[in-house]
N, CA, C and O atoms as a GROMACS GRO file, in nm:
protein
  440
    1UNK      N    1  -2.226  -1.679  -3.361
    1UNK     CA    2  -2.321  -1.592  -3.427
    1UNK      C    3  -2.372  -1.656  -3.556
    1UNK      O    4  -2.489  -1.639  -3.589
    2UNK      N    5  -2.274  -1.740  -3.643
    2UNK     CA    6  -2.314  -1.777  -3.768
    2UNK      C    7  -2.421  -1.864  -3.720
    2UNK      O    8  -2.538  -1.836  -3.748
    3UNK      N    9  -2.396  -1.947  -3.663
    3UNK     CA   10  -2.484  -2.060  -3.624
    3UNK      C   11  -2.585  -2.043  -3.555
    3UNK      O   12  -2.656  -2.139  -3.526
    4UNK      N   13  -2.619  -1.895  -3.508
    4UNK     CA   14  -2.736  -1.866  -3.450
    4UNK      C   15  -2.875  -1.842  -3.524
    4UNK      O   16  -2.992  -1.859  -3.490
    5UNK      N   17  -2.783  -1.774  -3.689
    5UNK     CA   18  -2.853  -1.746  -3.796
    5UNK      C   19  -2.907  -1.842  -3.869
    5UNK      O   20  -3.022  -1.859  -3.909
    6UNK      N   21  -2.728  -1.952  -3.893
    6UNK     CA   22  -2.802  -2.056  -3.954
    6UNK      C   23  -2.957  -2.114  -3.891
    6UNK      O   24  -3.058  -2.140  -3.957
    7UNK      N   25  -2.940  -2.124  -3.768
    7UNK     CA   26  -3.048  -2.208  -3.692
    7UNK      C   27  -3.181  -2.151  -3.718
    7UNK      O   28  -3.285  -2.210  -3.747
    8UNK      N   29  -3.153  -1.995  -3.701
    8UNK     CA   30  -3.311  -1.883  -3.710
    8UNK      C   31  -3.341  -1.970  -3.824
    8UNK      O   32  -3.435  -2.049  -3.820
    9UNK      N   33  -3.230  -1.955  -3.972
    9UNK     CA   34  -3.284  -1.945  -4.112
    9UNK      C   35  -3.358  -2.065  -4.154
    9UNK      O   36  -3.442  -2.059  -4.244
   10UNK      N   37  -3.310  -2.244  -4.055
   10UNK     CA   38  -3.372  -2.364  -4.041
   10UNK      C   39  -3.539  -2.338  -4.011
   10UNK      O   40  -3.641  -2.355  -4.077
   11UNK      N   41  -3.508  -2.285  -3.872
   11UNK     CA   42  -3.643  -2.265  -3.809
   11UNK      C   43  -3.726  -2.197  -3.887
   11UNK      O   44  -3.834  -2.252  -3.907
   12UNK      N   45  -3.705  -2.089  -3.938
   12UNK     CA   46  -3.788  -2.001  -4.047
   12UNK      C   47  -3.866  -2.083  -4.161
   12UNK      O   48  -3.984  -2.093  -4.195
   13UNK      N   49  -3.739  -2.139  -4.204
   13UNK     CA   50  -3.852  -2.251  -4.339
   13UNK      C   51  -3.929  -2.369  -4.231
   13UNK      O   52  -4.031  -2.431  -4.260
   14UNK      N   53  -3.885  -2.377  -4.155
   14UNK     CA   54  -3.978  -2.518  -4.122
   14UNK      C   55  -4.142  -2.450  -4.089
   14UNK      O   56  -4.248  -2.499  -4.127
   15UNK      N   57  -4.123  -2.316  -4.004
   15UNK     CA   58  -4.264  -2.285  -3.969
   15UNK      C   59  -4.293  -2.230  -4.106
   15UNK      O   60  -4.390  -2.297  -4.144
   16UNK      N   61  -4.270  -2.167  -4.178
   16UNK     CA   62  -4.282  -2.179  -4.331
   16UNK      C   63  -4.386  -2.264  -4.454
   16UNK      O   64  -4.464  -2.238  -4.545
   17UNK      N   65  -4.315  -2.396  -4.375
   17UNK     CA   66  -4.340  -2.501  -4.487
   17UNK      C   67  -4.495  -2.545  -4.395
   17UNK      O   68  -4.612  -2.544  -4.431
   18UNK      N   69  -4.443  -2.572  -4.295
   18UNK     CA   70  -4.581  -2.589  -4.214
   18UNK      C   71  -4.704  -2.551  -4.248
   18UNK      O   72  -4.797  -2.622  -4.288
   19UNK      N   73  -4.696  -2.337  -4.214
   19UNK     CA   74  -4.808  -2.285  -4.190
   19UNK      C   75  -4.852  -2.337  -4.357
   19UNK      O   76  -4.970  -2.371  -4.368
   20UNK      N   77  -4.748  -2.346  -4.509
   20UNK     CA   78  -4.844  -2.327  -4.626
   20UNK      C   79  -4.895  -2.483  -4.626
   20UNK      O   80  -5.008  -2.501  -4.670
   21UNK      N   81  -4.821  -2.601  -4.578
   21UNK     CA   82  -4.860  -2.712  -4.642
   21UNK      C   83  -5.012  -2.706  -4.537
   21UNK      O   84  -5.107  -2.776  -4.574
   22UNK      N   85  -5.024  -2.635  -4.429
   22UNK     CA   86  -5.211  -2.686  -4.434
   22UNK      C   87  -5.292  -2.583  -4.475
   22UNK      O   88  -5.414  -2.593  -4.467
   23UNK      N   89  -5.240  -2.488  -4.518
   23UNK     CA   90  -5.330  -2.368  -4.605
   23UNK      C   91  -5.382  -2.516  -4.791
   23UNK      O   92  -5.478  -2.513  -4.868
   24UNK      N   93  -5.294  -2.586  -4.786
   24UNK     CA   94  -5.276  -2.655  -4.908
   24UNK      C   95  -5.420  -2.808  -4.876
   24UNK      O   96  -5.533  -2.828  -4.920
   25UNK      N   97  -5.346  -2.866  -4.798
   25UNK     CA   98  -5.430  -2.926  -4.716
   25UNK      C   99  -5.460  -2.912  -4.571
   25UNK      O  100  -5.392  -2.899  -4.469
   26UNK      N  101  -5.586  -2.920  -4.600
   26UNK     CA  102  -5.672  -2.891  -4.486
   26UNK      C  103  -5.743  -3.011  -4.365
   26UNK      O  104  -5.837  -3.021  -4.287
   27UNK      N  105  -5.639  -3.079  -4.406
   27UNK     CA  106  -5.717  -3.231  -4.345
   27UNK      C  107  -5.715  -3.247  -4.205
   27UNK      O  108  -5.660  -3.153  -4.147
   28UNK      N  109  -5.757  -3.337  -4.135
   28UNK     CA  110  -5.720  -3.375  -3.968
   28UNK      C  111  -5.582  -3.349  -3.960
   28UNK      O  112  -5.570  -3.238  -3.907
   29UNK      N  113  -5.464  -3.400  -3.988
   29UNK     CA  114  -5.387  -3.381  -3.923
   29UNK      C  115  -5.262  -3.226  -3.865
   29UNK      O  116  -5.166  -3.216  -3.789
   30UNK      N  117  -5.361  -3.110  -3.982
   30UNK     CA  118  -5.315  -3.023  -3.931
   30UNK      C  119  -5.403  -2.920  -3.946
   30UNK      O  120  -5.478  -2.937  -4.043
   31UNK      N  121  -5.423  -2.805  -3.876
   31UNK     CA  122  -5.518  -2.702  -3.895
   31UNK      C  123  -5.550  -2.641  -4.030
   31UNK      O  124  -5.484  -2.678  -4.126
   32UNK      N  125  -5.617  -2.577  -4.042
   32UNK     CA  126  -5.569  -2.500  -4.221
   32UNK      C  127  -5.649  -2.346  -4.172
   32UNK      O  128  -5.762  -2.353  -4.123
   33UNK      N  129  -5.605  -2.259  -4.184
   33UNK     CA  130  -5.574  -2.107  -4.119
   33UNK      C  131  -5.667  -1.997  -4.263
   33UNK      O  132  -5.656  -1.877  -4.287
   34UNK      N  133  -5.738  -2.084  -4.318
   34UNK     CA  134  -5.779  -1.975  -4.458
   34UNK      C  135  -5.854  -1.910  -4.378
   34UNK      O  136  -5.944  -1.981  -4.335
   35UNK      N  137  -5.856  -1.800  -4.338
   35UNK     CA  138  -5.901  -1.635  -4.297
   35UNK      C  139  -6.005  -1.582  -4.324
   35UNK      O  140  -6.099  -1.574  -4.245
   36UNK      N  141  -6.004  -1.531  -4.451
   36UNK     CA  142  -6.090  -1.482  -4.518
   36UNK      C  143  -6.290  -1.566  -4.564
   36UNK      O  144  -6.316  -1.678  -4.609
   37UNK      N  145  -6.350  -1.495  -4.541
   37UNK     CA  146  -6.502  -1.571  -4.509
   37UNK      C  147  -6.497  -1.511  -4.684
   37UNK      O  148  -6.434  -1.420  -4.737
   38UNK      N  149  -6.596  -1.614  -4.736
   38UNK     CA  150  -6.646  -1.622  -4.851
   38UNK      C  151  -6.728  -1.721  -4.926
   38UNK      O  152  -6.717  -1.835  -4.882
   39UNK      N  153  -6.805  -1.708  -5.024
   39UNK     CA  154  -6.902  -1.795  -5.086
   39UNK      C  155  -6.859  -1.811  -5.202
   39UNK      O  156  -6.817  -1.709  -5.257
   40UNK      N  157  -6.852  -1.962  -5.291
   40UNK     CA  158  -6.837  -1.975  -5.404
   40UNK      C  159  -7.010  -1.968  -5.502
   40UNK      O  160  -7.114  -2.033  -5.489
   41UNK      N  161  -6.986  -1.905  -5.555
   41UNK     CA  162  -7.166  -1.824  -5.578
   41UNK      C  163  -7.202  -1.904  -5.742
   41UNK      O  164  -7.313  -1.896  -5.796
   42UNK      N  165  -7.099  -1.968  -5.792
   42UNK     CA  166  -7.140  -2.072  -5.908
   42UNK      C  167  -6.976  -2.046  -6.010
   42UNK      O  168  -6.870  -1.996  -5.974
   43UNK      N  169  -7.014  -2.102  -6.138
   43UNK     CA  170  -6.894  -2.083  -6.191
   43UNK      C  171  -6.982  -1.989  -6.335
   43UNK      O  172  -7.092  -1.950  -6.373
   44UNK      N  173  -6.792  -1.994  -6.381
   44UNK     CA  174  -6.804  -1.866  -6.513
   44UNK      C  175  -6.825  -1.949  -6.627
   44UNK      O  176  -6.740  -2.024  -6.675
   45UNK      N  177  -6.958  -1.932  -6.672
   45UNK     CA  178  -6.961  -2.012  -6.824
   45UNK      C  179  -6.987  -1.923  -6.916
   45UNK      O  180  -7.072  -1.958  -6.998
   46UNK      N  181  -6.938  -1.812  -6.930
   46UNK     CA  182  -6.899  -1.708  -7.035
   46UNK      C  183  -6.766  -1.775  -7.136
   46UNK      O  184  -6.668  -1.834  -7.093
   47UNK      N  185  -6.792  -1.750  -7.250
   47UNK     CA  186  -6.722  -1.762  -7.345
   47UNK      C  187  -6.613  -1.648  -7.402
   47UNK      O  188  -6.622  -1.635  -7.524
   48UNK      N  189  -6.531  -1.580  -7.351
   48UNK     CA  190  -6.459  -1.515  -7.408
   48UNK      C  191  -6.264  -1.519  -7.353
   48UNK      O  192  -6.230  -1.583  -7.254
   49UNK      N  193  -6.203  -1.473  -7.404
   49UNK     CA  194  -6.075  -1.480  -7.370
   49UNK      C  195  -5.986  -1.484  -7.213
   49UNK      O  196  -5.876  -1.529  -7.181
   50UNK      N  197  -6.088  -1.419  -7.143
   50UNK     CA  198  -6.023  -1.395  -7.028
   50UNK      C  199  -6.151  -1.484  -6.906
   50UNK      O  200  -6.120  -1.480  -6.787
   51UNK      N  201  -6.261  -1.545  -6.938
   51UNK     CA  202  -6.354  -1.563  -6.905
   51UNK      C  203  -6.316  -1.754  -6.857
   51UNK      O  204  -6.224  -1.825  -6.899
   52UNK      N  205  -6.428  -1.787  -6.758
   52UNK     CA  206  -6.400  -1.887  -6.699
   52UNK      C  207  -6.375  -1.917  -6.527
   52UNK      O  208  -6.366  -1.835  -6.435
   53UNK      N  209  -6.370  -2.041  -6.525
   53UNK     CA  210  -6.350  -2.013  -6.386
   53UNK      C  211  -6.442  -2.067  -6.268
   53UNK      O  212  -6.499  -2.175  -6.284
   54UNK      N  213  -6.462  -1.983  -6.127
   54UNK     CA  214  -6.568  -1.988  -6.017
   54UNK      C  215  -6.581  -1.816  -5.965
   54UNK      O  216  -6.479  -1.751  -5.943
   55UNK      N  217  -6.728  -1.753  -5.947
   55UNK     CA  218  -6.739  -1.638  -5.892
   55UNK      C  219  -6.745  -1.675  -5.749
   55UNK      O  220  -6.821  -1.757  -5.696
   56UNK      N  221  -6.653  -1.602  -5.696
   56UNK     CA  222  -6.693  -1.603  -5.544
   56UNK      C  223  -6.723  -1.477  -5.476
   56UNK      O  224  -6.685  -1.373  -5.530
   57UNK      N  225  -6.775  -1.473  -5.387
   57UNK     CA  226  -6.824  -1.362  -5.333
   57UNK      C  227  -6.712  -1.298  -5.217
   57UNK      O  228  -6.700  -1.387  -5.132
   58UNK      N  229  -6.678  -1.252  -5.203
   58UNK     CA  230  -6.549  -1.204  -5.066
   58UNK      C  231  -6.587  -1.031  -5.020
   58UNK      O  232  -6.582  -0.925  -5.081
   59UNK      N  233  -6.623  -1.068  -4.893
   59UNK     CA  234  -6.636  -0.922  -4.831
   59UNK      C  235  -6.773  -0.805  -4.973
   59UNK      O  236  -6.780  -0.684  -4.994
   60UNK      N  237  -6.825  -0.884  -5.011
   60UNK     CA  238  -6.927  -0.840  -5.074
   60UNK      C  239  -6.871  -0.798  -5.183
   60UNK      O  240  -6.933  -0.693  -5.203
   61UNK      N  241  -6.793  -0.809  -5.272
   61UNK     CA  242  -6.720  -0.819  -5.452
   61UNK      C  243  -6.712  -0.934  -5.467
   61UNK      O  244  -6.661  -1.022  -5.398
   62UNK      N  245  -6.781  -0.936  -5.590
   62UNK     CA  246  -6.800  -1.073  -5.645
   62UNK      C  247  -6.610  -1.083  -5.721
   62UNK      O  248  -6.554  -0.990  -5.780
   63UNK      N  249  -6.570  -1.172  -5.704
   63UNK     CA  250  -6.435  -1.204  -5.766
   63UNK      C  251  -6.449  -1.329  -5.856
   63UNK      O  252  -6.541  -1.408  -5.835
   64UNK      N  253  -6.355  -1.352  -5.961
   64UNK     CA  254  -6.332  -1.494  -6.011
   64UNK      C  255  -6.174  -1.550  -5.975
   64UNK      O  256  -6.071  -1.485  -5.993
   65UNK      N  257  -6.185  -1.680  -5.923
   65UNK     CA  258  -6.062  -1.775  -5.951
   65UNK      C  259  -6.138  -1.868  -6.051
   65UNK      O  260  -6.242  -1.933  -6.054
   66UNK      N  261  -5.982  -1.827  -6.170
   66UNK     CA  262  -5.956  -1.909  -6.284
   66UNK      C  263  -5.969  -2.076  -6.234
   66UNK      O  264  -6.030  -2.169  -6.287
   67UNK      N  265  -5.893  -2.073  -6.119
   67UNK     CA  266  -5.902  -2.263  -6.071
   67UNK      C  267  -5.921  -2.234  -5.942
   67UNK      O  268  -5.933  -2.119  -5.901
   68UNK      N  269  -5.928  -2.380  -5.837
   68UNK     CA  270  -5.939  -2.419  -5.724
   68UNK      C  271  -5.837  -2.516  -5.704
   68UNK      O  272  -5.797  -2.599  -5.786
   69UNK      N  273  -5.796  -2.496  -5.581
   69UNK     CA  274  -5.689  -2.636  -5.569
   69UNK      C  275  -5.741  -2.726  -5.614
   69UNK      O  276  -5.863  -2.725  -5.631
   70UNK      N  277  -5.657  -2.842  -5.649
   70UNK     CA  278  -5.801  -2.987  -5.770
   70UNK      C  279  -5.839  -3.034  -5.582
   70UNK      O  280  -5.957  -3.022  -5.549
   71UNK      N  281  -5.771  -3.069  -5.508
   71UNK     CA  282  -5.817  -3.145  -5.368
   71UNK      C  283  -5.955  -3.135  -5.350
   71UNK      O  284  -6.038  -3.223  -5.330
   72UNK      N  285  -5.969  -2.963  -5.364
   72UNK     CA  286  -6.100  -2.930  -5.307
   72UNK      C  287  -6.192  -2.932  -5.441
   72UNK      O  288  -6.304  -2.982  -5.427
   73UNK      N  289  -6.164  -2.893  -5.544
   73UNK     CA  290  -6.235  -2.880  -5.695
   73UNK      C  291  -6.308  -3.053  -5.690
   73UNK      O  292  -6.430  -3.070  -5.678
   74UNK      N  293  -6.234  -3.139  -5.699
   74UNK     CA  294  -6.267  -3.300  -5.711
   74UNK      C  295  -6.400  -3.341  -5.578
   74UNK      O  296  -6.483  -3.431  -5.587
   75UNK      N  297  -6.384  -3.252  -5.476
   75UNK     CA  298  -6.491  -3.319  -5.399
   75UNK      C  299  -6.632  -3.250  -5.373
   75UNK      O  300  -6.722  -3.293  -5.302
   76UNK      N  301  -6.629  -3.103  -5.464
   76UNK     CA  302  -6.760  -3.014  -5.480
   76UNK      C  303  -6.869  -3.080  -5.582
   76UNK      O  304  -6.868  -3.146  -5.686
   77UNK      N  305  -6.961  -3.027  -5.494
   77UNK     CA  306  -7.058  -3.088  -5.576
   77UNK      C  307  -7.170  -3.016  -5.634
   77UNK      O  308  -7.207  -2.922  -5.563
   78UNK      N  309  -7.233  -3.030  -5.740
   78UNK     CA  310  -7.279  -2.922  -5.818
   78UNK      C  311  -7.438  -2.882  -5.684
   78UNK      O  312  -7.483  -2.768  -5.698
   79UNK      N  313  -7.492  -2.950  -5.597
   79UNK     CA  314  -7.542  -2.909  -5.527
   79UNK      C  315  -7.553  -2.823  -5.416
   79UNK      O  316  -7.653  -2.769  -5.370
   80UNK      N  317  -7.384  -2.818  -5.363
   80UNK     CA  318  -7.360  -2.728  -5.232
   80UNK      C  319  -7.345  -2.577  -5.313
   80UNK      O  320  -7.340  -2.471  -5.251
   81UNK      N  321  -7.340  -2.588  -5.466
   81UNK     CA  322  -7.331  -2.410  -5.489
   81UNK      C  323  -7.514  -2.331  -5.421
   81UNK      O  324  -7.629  -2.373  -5.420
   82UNK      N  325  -7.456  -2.225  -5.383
   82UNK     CA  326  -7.394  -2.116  -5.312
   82UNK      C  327  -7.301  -2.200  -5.168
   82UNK      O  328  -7.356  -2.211  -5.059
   83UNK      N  329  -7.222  -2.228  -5.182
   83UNK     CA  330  -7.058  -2.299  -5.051
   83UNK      C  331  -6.980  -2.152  -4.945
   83UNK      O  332  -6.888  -2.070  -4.941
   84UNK      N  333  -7.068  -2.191  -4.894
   84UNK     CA  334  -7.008  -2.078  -4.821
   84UNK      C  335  -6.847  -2.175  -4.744
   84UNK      O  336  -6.854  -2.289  -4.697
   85UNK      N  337  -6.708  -2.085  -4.752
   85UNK     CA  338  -6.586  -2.144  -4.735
   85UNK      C  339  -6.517  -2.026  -4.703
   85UNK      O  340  -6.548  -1.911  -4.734
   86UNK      N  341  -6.389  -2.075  -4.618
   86UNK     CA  342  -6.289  -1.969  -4.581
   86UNK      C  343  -6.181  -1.983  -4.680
   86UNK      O  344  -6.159  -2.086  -4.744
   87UNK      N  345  -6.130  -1.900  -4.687
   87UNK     CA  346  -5.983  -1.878  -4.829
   87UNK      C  347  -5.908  -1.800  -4.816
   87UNK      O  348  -5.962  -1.690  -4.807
   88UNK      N  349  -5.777  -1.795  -4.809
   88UNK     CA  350  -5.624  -1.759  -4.850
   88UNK      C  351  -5.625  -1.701  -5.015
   88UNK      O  352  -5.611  -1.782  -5.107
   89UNK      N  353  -5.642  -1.555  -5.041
   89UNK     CA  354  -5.644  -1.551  -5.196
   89UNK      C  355  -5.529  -1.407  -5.239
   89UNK      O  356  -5.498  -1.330  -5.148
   90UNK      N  357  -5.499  -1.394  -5.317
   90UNK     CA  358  -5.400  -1.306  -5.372
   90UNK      C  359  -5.493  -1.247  -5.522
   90UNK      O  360  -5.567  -1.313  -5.596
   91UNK      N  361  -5.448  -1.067  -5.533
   91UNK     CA  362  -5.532  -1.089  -5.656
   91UNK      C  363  -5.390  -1.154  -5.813
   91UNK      O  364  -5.267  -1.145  -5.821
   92UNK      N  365  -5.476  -1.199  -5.887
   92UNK     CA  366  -5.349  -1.248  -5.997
   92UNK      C  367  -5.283  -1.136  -6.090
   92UNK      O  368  -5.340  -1.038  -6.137
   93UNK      N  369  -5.153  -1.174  -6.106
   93UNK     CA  370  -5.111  -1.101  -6.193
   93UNK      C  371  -5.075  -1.147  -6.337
   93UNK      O  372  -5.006  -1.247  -6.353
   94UNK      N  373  -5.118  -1.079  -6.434
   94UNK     CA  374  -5.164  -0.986  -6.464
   94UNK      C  375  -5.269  -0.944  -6.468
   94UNK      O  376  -5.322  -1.054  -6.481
   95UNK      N  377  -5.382  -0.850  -6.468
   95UNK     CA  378  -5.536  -0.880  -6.453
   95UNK      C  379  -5.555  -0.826  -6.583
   95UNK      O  380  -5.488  -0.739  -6.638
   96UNK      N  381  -5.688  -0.910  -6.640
   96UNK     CA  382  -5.760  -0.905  -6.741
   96UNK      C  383  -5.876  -0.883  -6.754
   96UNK      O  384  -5.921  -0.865  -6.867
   97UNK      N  385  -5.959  -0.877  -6.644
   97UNK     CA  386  -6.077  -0.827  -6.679
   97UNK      C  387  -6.097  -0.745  -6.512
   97UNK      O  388  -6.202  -0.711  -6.458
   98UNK      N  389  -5.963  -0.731  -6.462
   98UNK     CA  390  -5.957  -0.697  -6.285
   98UNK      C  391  -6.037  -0.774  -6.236
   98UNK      O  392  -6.088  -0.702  -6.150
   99UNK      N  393  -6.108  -0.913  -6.225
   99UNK     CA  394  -6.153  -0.970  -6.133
   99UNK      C  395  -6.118  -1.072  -6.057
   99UNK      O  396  -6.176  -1.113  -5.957
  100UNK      N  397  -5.988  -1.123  -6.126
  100UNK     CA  398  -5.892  -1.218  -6.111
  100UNK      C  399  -5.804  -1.278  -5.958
  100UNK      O  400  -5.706  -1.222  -5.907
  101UNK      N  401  -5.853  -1.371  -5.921
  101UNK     CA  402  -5.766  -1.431  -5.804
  101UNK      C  403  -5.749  -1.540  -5.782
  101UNK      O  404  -5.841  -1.622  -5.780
  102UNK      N  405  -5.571  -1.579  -5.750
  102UNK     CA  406  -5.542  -1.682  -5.688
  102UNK      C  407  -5.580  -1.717  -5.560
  102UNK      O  408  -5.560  -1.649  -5.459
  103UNK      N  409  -5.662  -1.874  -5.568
  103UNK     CA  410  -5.708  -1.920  -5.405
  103UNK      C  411  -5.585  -2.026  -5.354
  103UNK      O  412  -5.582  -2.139  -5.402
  104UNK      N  413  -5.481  -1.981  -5.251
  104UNK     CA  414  -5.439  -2.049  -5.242
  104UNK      C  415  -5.483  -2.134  -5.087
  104UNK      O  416  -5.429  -2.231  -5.034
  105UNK      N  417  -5.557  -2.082  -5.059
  105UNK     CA  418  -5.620  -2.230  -4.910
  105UNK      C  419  -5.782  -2.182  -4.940
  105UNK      O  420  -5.828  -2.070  -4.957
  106UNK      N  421  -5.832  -2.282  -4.939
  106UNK     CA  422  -5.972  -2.274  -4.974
  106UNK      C  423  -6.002  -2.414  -4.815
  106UNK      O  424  -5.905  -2.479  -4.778
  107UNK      N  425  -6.132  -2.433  -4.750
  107UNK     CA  426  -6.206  -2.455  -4.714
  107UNK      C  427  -6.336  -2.488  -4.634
  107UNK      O  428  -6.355  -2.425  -4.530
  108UNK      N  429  -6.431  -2.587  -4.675
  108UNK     CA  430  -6.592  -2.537  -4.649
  108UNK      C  431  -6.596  -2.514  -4.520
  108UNK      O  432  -6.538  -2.579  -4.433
  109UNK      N  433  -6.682  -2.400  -4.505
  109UNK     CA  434  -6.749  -2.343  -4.362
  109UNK      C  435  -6.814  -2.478  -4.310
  109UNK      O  436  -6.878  -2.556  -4.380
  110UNK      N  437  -6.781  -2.493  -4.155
  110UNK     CA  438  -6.884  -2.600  -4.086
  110UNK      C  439  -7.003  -2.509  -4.017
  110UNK      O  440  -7.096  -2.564  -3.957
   0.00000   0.00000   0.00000
């Protein structure tokens, strides 16, 4: 019995580590599963405390993530804004202006 668990509890992290490392990267060699349809609609160049960032559009509310994974941040280009992309997002905690979300799998629609 122990060893049946141990084995589940192996197997558990491996599909685990899997499904997040291609939510992380998205490259050929493994699928990347981001769900959610959405547009990055430009970024936040407001000046105030809680301000900054990229607005994206999701299910029609405009949201901000503070960052982007750098993978995907490093290869955007100031021309593809409005990017329409699929994303993995959580809202952040604590919220500060409630518009706040972590993207954790971001990418571009083909």
């Amino acid at each position: 019995m122990k060893t049946r668990i141990f084995l589940l509890t192996i197997l558990l992290g491996l599909v685990t580590t899997i499904f997040s490392a291609c939510c992380e990267d998205c490259g050929d060699a493994l699928p990347c599963y981001c769900s959610d349809d959405g547009i990055i609609i430009g970024q936040d160049e407001r000046d105030c405390a809680c301000c900054g960032g990229w607005f994206i559009e999701i299910y029609g509310d405009t949201l901000r993530a503070l960052t982007l994974p750098h993978d995907f941040y490093q290869t955007l280009e100031p021309g593809e804004i409005p990017l329409p992309v699929y994303l993995e997002w959580t809202f952040d905690e604590p919220l500060c202006l409630g518009d706040e979300i972590l993207v954790e799998c971001i990418r571009r629609q083909e």
